[in-house]
C-alpha positions as CSV (number, residue, x, y, z in Angstrom):
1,X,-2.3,23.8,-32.6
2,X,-3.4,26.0,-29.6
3,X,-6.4,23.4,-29.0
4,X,-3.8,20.4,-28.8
5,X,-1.3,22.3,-26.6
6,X,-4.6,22.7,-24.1
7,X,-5.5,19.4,-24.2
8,X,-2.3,18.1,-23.2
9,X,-2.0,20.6,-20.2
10,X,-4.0,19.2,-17.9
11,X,-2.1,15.7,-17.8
12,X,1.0,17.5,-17.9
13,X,0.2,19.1,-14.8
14,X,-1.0,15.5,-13.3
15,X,1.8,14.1,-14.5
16,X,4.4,14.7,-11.8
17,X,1.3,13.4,-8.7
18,X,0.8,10.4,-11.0
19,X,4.1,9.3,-11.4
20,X,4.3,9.0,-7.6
21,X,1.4,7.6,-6.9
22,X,2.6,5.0,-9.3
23,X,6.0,4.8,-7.5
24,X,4.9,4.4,-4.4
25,X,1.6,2.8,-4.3
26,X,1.7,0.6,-7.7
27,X,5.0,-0.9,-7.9
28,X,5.4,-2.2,-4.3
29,X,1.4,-3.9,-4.6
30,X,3.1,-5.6,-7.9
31,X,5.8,-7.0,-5.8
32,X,3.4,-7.7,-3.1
33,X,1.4,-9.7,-5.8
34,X,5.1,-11.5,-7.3
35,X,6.1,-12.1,-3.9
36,X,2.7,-13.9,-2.8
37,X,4.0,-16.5,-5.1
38,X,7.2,-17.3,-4.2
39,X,9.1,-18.7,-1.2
40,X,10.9,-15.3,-0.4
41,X,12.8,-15.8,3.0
42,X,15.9,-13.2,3.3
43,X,17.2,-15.3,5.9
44,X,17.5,-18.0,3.0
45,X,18.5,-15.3,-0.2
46,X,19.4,-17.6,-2.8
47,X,16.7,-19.7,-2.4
48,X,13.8,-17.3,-3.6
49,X,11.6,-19.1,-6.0
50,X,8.7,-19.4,-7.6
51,X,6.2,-21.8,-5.9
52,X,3.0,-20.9,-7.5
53,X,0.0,-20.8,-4.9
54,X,1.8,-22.9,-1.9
55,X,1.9,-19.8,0.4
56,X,-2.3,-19.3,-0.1
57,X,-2.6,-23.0,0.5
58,X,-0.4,-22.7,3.7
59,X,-2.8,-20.0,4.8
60,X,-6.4,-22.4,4.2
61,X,-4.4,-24.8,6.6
62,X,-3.2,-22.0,9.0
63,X,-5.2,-22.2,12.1
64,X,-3.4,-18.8,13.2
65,X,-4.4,-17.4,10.1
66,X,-7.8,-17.6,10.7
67,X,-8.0,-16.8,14.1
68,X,-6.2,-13.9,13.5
69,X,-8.5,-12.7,10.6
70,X,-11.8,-13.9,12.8
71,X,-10.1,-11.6,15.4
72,X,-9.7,-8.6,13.3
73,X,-13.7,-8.8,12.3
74,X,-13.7,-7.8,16.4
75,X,-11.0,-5.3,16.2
76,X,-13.1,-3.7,13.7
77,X,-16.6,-4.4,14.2
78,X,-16.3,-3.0,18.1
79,X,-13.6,-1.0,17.5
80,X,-14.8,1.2,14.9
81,X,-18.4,0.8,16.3
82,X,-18.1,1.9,19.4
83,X,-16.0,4.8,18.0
84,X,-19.0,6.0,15.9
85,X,-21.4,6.0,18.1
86,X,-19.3,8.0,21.1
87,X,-17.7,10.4,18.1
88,X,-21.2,11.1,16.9
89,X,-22.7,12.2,20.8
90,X,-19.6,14.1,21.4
91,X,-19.9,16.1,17.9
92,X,-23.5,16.1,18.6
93,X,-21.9,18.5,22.2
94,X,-19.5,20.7,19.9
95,X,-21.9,21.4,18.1
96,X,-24.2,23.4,20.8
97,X,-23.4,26.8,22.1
98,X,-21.9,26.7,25.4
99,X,-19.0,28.5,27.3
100,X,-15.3,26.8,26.3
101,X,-16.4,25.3,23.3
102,X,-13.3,26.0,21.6
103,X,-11.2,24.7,24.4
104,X,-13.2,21.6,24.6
105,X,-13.3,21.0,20.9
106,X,-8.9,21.5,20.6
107,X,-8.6,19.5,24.1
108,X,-11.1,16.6,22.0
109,X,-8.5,16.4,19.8
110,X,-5.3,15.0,21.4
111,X,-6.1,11.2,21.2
112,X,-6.1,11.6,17.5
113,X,-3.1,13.5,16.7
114,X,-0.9,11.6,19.5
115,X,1.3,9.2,17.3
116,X,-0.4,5.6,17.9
117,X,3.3,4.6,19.2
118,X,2.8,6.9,21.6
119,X,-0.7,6.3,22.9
120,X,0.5,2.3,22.7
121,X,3.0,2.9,25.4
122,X,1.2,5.4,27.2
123,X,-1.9,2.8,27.7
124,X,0.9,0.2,28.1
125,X,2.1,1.5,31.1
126,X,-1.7,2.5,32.3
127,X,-3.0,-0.9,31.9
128,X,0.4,-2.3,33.9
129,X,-0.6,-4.8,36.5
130,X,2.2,-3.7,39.0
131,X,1.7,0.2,38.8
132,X,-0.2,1.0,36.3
133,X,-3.0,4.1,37.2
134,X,-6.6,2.2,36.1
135,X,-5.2,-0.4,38.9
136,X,-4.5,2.7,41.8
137,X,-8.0,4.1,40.3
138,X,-10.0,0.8,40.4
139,X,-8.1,0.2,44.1
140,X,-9.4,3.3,45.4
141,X,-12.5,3.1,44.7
142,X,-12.7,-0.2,45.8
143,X,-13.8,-1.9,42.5
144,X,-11.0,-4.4,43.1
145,X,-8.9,-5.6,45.8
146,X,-6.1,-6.7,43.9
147,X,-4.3,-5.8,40.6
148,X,-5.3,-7.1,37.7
149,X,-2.6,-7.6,35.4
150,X,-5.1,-6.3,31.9
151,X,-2.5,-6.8,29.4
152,X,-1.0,-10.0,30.4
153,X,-4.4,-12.4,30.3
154,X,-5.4,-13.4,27.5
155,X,-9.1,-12.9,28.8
156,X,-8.5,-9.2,29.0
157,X,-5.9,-8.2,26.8
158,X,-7.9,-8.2,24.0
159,X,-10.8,-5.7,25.3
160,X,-8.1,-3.6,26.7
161,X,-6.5,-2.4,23.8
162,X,-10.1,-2.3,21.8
163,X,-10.8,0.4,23.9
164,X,-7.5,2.2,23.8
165,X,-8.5,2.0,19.5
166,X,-11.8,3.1,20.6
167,X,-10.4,6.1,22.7
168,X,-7.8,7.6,19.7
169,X,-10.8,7.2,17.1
170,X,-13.3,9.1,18.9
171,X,-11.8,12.5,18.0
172,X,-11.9,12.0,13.8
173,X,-15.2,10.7,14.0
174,X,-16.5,13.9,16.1
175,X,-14.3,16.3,14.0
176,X,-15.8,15.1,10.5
177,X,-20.1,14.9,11.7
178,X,-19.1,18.4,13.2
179,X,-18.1,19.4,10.3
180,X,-21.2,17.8,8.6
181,X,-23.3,19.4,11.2
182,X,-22.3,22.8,10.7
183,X,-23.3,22.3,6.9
184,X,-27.0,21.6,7.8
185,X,-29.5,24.6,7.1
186,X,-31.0,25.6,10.3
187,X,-34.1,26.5,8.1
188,X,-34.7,23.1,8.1
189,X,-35.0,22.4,12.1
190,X,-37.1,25.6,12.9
191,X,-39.1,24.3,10.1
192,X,-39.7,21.1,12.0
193,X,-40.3,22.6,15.6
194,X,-43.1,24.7,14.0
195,X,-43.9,21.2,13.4
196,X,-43.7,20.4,17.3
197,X,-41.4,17.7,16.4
198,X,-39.5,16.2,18.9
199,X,-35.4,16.0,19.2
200,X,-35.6,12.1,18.6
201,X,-37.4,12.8,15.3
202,X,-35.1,16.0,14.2
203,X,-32.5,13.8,14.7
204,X,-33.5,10.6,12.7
205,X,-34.9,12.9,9.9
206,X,-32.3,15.4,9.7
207,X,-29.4,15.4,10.8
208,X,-28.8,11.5,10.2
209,X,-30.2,11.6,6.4
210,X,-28.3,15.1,6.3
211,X,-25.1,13.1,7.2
212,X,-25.3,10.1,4.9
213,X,-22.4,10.9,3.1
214,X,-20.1,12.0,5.4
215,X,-21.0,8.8,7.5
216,X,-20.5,6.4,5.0
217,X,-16.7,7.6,3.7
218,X,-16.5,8.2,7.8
219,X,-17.1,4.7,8.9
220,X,-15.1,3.4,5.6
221,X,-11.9,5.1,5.7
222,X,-12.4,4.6,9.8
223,X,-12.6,0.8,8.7
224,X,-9.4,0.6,6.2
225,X,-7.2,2.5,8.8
226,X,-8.2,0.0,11.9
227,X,-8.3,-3.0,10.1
228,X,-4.5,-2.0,9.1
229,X,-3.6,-1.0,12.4
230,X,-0.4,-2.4,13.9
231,X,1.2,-0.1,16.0
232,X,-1.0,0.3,19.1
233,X,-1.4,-3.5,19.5
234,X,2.2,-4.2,18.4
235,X,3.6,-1.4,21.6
236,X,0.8,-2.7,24.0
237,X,1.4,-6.5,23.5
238,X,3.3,-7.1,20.3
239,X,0.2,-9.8,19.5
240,X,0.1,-11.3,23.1
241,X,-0.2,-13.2,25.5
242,X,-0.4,-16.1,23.4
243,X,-1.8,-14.4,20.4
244,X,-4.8,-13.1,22.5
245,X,-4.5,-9.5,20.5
246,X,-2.9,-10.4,16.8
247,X,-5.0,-8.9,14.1
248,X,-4.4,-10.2,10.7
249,X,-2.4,-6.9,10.4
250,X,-0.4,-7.9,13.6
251,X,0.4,-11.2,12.0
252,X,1.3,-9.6,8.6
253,X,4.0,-7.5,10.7
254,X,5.5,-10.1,12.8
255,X,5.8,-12.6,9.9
256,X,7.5,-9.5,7.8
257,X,10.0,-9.1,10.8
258,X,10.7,-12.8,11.0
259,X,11.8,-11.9,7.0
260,X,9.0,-14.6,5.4
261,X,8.0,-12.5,3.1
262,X,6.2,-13.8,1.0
263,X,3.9,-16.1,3.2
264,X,3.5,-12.2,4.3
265,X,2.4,-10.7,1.2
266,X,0.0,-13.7,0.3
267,X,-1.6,-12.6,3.7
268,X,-1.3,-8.7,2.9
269,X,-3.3,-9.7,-0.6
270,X,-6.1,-11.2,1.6
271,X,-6.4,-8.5,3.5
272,X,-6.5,-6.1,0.4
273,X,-9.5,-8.1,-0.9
274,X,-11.3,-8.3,2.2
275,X,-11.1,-4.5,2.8
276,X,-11.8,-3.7,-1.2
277,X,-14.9,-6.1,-1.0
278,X,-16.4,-3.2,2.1
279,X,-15.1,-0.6,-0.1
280,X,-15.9,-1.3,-4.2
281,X,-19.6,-1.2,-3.4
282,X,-19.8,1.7,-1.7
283,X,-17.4,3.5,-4.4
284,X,-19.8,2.1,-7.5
285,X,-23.0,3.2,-5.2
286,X,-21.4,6.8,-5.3
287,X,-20.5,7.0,-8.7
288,X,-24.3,5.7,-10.1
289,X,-25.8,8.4,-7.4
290,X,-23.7,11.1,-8.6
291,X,-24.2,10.4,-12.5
292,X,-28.3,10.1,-11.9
């Protein structure tokens, strides 16, 4: 009797996290799913029906669509990127010995813990083309002679607010190889300078092999997060000037405003599948390492 009672004690003790996981991540993906195939427009309630795959076949035929989803390959392939390769320098710089480190490494962490509403308006109002700051800066040094108006061409709206996505991602990239850093043996570098190797080569067959792990769940959970990223675009440009900056996520949003939502969900499913495609592989690869 005592072996039973212990071998339902552990789900007992799960239960409670399971039911909300199941409340509040399960459920509302079914009605995603239901919704995808209906025509589900609150501004027309009593006409919610079933319609089978019209809203997917809308989206093959949606030239928006896909310009917003080759878009958000951008977003993500330069935004997370570039984000990488600056967060792994700058954790490479924490991690040396040097006066103010601490300072440095709490001051290195604002961009990421600012709310992205926040750091939308806040570059908003930088990028403004009448007095925004990068225009006094760029004035003064006399990199341009007149404004430049950044969010409100289409030619560089888009690179502007990559690189405010670039500047809040920096921080978690540097804060998680730091942390990675910290757990490599130092045995293992003054072993390789008795060796006379170089910096170049401690690097590429150290630390980076050292890292694998944490890079990889880095760089994937850095990938899920921007390619669902709405509110720094949505406060900088709301998807504008003429589309120039809507991600697939940006379209998602503005189509769930306008209350279509189940042309919405059909494009939230799509989105789902693209991200679990990066994400499944990675996961199996884990488990099959991990079991061998």
């Amino acid at each position: 009797m005592q072996e039973k009672k212990a071998s339902i004690w552990p789900y007992l003790l799960i239960a409670p996290a399971l039911i909300i996981v199941i409340a509040v991540v399960f459920i509302p993906v079914l009605q995603a799913i239901l919704m995808s195939f209906q025509s589900y427009d609150l501004r027309r309630p009593n006409n919610i029906a079933f319609i089978g795959f019209e809203n997917y076949i809308g989206l093959f035929n949606d030239k928006l669509f896909w310009k917003s989803l080759f878009r958000t390959f951008i977003w993500v392939g330069f935004g997370v990127g570039l984000q990488f390769i600056f967060g792994f320098v700058l954790a490479l710089i924490l991690n040396q010995s040097f006066r103010g480190r601490g300072i440095v490494r709490a001051v290195s962490l604002i961009p990421w813990v600012t709310p992205g509403v926040l750091i939308g308006l806040m570059w908003r109002w930088i990028y403004d083309g009448n007095y925004g700051v990068l225009n006094d800066i760029l004035m003064r040094l006399h990199i341009i002679n007149d404004n430049i108006p950044f969010l409100s061409k289409a030619s560089t709206a888009f690179p502007s607010v990559i690189l405010t996505i670039i500047w809040q991602g920096i921080p978690f990239f540097a804060i998680m190889i730091l942390a990675g850093l910290q757990g490599i043996s130092q045995d293992m570098y003054e072993a390789a300078d008795i060796d006379g190797a170089s910096k170049m080569q401690k690097l590429f067959r150290i630390t980076i092999p050292s890292l694998k792990n944490t890079l990889f769940i880095t760089v994937l959970l850095r990938i899920i997060w921007v390619a669902n990223s709405v509110d720094v675009i949505f406060n900088m440009t709301e998807g504008g000037p003429s589309y120039s900056t809507q991600t697939l996520s940006v379209y998602i949003f503005n189509k769930g405003m306008a209350m279509d939502l189940g042309y919405a969900s059909a494009m939230s499913l799509i989105l789902t599948i693209i991200l679990s495609a990066v994400a499944i592989p990675y996961l199996i690869n884990k488990f099959r390492t991990e079991e061998e």
